[in-house]
C-alpha positions in Angstrom: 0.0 0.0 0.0 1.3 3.1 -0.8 2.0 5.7 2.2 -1.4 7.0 3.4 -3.0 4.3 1.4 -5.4 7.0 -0.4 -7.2 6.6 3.7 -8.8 9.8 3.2 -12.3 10.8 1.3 -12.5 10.9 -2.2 -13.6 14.2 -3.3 -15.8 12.6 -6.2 -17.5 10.2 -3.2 -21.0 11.7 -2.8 -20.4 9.9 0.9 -17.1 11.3 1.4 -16.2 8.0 2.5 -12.5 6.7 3.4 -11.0 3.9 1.4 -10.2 1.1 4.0 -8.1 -2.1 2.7 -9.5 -5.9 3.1 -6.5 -6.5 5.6 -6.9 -4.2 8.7 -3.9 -6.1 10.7 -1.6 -3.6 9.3 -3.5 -0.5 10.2 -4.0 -1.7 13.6 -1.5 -0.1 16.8 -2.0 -1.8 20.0 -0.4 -0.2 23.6 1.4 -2.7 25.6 -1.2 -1.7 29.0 -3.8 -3.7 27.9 -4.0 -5.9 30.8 -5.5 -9.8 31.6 -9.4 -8.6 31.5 -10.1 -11.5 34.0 -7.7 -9.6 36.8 -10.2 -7.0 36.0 -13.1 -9.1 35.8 -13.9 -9.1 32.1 -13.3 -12.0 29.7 -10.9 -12.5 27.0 -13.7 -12.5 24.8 -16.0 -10.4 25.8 -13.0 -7.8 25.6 -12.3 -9.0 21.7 -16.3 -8.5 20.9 -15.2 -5.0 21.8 -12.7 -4.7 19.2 -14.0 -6.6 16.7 -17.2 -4.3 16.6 -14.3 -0.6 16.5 -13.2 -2.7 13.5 -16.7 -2.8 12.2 -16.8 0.1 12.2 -14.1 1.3 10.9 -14.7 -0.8 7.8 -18.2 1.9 7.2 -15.3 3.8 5.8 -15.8 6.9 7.8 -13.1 7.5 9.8 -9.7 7.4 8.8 -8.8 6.8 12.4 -10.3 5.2 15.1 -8.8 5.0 18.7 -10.5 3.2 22.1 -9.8 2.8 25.4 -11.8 0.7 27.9 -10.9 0.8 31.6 -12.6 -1.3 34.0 -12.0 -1.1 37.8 -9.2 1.1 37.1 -7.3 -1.1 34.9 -6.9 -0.7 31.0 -8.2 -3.8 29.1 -8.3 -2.9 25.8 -6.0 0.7 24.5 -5.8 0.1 20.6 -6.3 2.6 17.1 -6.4 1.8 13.8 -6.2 3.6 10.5 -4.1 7.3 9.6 -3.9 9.8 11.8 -2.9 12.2 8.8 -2.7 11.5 5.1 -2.8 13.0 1.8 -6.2 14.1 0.4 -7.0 12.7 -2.7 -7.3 15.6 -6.1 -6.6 18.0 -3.0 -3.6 20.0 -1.4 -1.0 17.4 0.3 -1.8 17.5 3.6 1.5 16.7 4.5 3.9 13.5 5.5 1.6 10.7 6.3 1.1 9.6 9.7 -0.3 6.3 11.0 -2.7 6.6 14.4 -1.0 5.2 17.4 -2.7 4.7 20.5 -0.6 7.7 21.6 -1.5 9.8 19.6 -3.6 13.1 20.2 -6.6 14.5 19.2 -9.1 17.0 19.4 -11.7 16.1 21.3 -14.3 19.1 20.5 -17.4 19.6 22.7 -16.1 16.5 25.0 -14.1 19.7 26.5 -17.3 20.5 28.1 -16.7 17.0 30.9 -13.0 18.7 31.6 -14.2 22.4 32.1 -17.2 21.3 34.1 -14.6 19.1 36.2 -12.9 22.1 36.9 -15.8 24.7 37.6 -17.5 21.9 40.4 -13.6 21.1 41.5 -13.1 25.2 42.7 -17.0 24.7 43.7 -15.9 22.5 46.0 -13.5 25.3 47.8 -16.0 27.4 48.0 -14.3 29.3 45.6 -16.9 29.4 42.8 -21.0 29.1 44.0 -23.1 26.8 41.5 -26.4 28.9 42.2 -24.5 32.6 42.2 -25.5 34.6 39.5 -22.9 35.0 37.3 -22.8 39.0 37.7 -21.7 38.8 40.8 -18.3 37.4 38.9 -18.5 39.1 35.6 -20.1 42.7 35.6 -20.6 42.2 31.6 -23.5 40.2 32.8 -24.8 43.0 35.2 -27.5 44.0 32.6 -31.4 42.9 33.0 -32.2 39.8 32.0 -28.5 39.1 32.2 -28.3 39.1 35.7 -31.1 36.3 36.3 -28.6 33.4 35.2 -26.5 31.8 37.2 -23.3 29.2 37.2 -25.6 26.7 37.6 -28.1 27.6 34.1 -24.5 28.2 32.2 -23.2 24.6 33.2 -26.3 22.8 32.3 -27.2 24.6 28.8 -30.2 26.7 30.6 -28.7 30.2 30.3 -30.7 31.4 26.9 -27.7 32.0 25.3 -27.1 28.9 22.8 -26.3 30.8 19.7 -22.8 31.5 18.6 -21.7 34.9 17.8 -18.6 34.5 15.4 -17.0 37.3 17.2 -16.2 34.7 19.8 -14.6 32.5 17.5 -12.2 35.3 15.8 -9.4 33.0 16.1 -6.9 36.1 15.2 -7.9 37.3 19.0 -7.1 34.0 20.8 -5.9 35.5 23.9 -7.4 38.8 24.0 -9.4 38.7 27.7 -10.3 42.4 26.9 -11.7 41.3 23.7 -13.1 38.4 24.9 -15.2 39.6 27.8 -16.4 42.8 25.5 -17.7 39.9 22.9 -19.7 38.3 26.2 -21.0 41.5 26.8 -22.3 41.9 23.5 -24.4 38.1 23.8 -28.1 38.2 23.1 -30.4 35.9 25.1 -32.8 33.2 23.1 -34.9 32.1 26.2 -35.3 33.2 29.7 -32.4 32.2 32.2 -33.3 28.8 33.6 -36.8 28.6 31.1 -35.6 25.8 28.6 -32.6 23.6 27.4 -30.5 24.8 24.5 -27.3 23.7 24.4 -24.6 26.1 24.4 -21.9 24.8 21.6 -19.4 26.9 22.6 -20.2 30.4 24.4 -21.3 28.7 27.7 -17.8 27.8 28.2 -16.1 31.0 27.2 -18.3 32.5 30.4 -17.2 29.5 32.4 -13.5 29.9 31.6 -13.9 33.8 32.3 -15.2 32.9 36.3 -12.4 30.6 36.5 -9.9 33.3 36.1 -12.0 35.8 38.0 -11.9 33.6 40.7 -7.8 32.1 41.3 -6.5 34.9 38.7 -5.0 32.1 36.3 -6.9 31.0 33.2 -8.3 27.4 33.1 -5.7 26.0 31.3 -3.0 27.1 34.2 -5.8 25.9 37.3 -6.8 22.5 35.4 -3.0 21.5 35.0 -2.2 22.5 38.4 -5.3 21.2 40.3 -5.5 17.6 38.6 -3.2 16.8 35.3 -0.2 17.9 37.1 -0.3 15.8 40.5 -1.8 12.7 38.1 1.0 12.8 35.4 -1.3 13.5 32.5 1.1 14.4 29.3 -2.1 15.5 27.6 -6.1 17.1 28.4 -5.5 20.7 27.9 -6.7 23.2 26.4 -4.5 23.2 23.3 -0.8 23.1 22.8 2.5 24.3 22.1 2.9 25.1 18.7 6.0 22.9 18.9 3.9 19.9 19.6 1.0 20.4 17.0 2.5 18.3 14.1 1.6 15.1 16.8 -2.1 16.3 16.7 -4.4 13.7 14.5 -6.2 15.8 11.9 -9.7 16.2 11.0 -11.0 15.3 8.0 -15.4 16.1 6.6 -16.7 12.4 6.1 -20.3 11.2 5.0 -23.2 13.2 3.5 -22.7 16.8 2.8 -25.5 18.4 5.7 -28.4 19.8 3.7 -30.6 22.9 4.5 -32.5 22.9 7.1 -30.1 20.6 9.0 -27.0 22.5 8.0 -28.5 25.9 9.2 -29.3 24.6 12.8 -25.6 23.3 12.7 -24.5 26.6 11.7 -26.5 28.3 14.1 -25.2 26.1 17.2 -21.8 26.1 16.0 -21.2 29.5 14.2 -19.9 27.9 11.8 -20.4 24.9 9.1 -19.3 21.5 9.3 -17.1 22.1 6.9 -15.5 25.5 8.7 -15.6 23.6 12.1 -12.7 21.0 10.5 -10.8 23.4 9.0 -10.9 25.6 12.4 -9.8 22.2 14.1 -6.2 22.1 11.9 -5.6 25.6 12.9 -2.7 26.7 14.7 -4.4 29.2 16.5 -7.4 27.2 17.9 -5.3 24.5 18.6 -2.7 26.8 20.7 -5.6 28.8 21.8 -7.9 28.0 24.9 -11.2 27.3 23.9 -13.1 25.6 27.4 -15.8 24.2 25.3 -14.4 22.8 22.5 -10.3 22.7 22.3 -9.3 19.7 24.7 -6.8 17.7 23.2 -5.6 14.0 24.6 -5.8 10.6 23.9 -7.9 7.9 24.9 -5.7 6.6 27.3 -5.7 9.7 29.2 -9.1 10.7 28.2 -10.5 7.5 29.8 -8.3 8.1 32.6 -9.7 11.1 33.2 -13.0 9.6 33.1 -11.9 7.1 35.4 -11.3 9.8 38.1 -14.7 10.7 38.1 -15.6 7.0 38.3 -14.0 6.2 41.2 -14.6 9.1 43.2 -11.9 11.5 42.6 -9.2 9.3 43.9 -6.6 8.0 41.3 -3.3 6.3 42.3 -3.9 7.3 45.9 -4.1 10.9 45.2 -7.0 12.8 45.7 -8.5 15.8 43.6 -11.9 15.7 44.1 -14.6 14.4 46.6 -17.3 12.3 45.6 -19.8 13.9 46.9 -18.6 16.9 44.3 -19.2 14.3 41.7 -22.2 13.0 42.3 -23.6 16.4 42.9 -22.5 17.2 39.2 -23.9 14.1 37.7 -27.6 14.8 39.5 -29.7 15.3 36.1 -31.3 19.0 35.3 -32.9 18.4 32.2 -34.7 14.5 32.2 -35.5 13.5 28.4 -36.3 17.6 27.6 -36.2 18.6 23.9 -32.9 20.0 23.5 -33.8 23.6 21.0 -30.2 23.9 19.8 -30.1 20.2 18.8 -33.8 18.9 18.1 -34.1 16.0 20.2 -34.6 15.3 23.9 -31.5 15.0 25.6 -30.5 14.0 29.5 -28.2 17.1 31.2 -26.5 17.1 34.3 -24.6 20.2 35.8 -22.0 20.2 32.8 -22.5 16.0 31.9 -23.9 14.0 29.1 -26.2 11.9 31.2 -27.3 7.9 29.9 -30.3 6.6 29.7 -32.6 3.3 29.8 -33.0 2.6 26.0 -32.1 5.2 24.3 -28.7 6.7 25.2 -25.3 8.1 23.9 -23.5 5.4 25.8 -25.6 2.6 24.0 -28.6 0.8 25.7 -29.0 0.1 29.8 -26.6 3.2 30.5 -28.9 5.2 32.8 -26.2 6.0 35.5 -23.3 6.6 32.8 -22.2 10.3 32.3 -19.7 11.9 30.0 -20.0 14.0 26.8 -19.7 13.9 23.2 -17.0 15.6 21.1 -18.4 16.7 17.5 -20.7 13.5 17.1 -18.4 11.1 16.5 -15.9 11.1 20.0 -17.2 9.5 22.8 -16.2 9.4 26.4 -18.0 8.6 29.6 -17.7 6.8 32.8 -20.5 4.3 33.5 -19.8 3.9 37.5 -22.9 0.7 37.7 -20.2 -1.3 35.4 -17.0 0.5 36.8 -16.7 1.5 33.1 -14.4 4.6 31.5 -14.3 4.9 27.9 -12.7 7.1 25.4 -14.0 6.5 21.5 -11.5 9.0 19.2 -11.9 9.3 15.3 -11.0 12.0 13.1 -13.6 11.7 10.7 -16.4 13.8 11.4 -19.6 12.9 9.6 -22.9 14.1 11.2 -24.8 11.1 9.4 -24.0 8.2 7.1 -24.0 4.9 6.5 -21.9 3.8 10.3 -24.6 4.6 12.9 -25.8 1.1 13.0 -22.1 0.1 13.2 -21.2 3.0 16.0 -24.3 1.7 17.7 -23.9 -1.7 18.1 -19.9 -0.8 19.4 -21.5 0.9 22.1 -24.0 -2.1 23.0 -21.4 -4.2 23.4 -19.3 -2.3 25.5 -21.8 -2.4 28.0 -23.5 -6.1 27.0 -19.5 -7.5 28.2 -18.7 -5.4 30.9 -20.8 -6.8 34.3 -22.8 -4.6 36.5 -21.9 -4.1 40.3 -24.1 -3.8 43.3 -21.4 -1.4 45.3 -20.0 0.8 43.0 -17.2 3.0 44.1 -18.7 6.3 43.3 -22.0 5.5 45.3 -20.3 4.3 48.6 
């Protein structure tokens, strides 16, 4: 095969889909963590139903990589990726050297931000630095103005702050960095919905305001209190907002899979976003909004650390005997605000907690029986959540980003059988 294999989509490809070889084994990286799954009571092969599904669907040809991690009780038993991390676009400008995915590699993890800030707004919440049900006025005077000052901390974390829409003055990615700017463009937001009336999820303003109280409150930016406060005393390498521009050639790249989005699909997209599907993956390859700090939406890791970082949460805030959080803090934040509402940024009932992706029964973005399970989605197609009933944490990465196509069913039935292999508990560590 030659390098890249042609792995990205074919411009001619009314499905934008990625050309994926009959022999996977050479696309396929695995970690050398993985451990026994019995010594973290899984099978063998329950564990291999896992994979064999990510290689399902990877063969929908819609990603041209695809990394997973699976942790259960703390212990990694499956850490593998398959496919190109970069490669050259087909009829297109080069996109560079190719690069294979590794189960290293980094990525961009999008809206799954949103789990990390929250993390970090209910951490200083805990030290009574930050209050939940304050309105946020009494940290941001931009927010002083009537009805402004009728939402709180608590409406911004779980999408009920009536300010869903994106203005693209918050996006200018040529003012990364400009606080004066910044707070002037909060100032200038305009307000959908009462405060605390409806749920409307905020794509990416929500957690410019967050990031703003964070600094208001310990006079460092996010980035600075989310390394110092929990990656920092775990050893993360990764899950920060952005990096060095040094480091950003080891970023996996983005790439628009699947059906082009049609009006009126594409126009509530745009509206959520700011921005196309199409400007969204181009924004995510730029040097500025990947050296920027973007609390919503400009995480980047790797599904190790990603479901590490889940894994936290799952067992209380206690990892290798050191403590960042208490559970109590995290329970509080999984307690659900918004039970099976319609969601009017994204047109279909959705469960909220205070900053989480919450489970459900049957229908759920953690597949079926996953009522307890919390995380977030990243851009529809990453996935990562802790599921504390079956002492789950899971990171799903891909760098193809199609909004629909042909690999639901496929993306589906991975995320049954994650949970169809993985045993329930009666005690789980979260809830004792």
């Amino acid at each position: 095969m030659p390098l890249g294999g042609g792995l990205i989509p074919r411009l001619a490809d009314p499905l934008r889909r990625v050309r994926v070889p009959r022999d996977l084994e050479p696309l396929i990286s695995r970690a050398g963590t993985e451990v026994d799954p019995a010594a973290a009571g899984m099978s063998a092969a329950g564990v291999e139903r896992i994979w064999r599904a990510a290689t399902a669907l990877y063969r929908r040809r819609m990603y041209p990589a695809l990394t997973l991690c699976v942790r259960r009780n703390g212990q990694v038993v499956l850490d593998r990726a398959i496919g190109w991390a970069r490669s050259v676009r087909a009829g297109a400008q080069r996109d560079g050297e190719a690069m294979p995915v590794r189960p290293d590699t980094p990525f961009c993890i999008f809206s799954a931000s949103k789990a990390i800030t929250a993390t970090v707004v209910h951490l200083l919440a805990e030290r009574d630095l930050i209050d939940l049900h304050a309105p946020v006025a009494s940290y941001l005077p931009e927010f002083g103005r009537r009805p402004f000052d009728e939402i709180t901390v608590e409406h911004v974390l779980s999408h009920r702050a009536g300010f869903p829409i994106v203005p693209r003055s918050l996006m200018d990615l040529d003012r990364f960095g400009d606080r004066e700017y910044l707070r002037a463009a909060l100032g200038r937001l305009e307000l959908r919905s009462r405060p605390g009336a409806s749920l409307a999820y905020h794509a990416v303003s929500g957690g410019f305001v967050l990031g703003e109280i964070v600094y208001e409150v310990t006079g460092k930016d996010i980035r600075a209190v989310l390394a110092e406060q929990i990656l920092d005393p775990l050893g993360f390498r990764w899950t920060n907002y952005g990096v060095p521009a040094a480091e950003q050639h080891l970023i996996a790249h983005d790439y628009a899979t699947g059906p082009r989005v049609l009006p009126p699909a594409s126009l509530v997209i745009t509206r959520a976003l700011g921005m196309s599907v199409e400007e969204v993956v181009a924004t995510g390859r730029d040097p500025r909004f990947l050296g920027g700090i973007v609390p919503a939406a400009n995480v980047v890791t790797t599904a190790n650390e990603l479901s590490r970082f889940m894994d936290l949460l799952r067992a209380g805030g206690t990892l290798d005997a050191v403590s960042v959080l208490r559970p109590g803090t995290i329970r509080a934040a999984c307690v659900e605000r918004s039970y099976h509402e319609f969601d009017r940024t994204l047109g279909f009932p959705v469960r909220f907690s205070s900053g989480f992706m919450l489970g459900a029964k049957l229908l759920s973005v953690y597949g079926p029986d996953t009522d307890e399970a919390f995380g977030h989605l990243g851009f529809s197609n990453v996935f990562a959540w802790a599921d504390p009933r079956r002492e789950l944490a899971v990171a799903l990465l891909t760098n193809g980003d199609p909004i629909v196509g042909p690999h639901l069913p496929a993306l589906w039935n991975l995320l049954r059988v994650i949970g169809a292999v993985s045993p329930k508990v009666d005690e789980p560590v979260l809830y004792r």
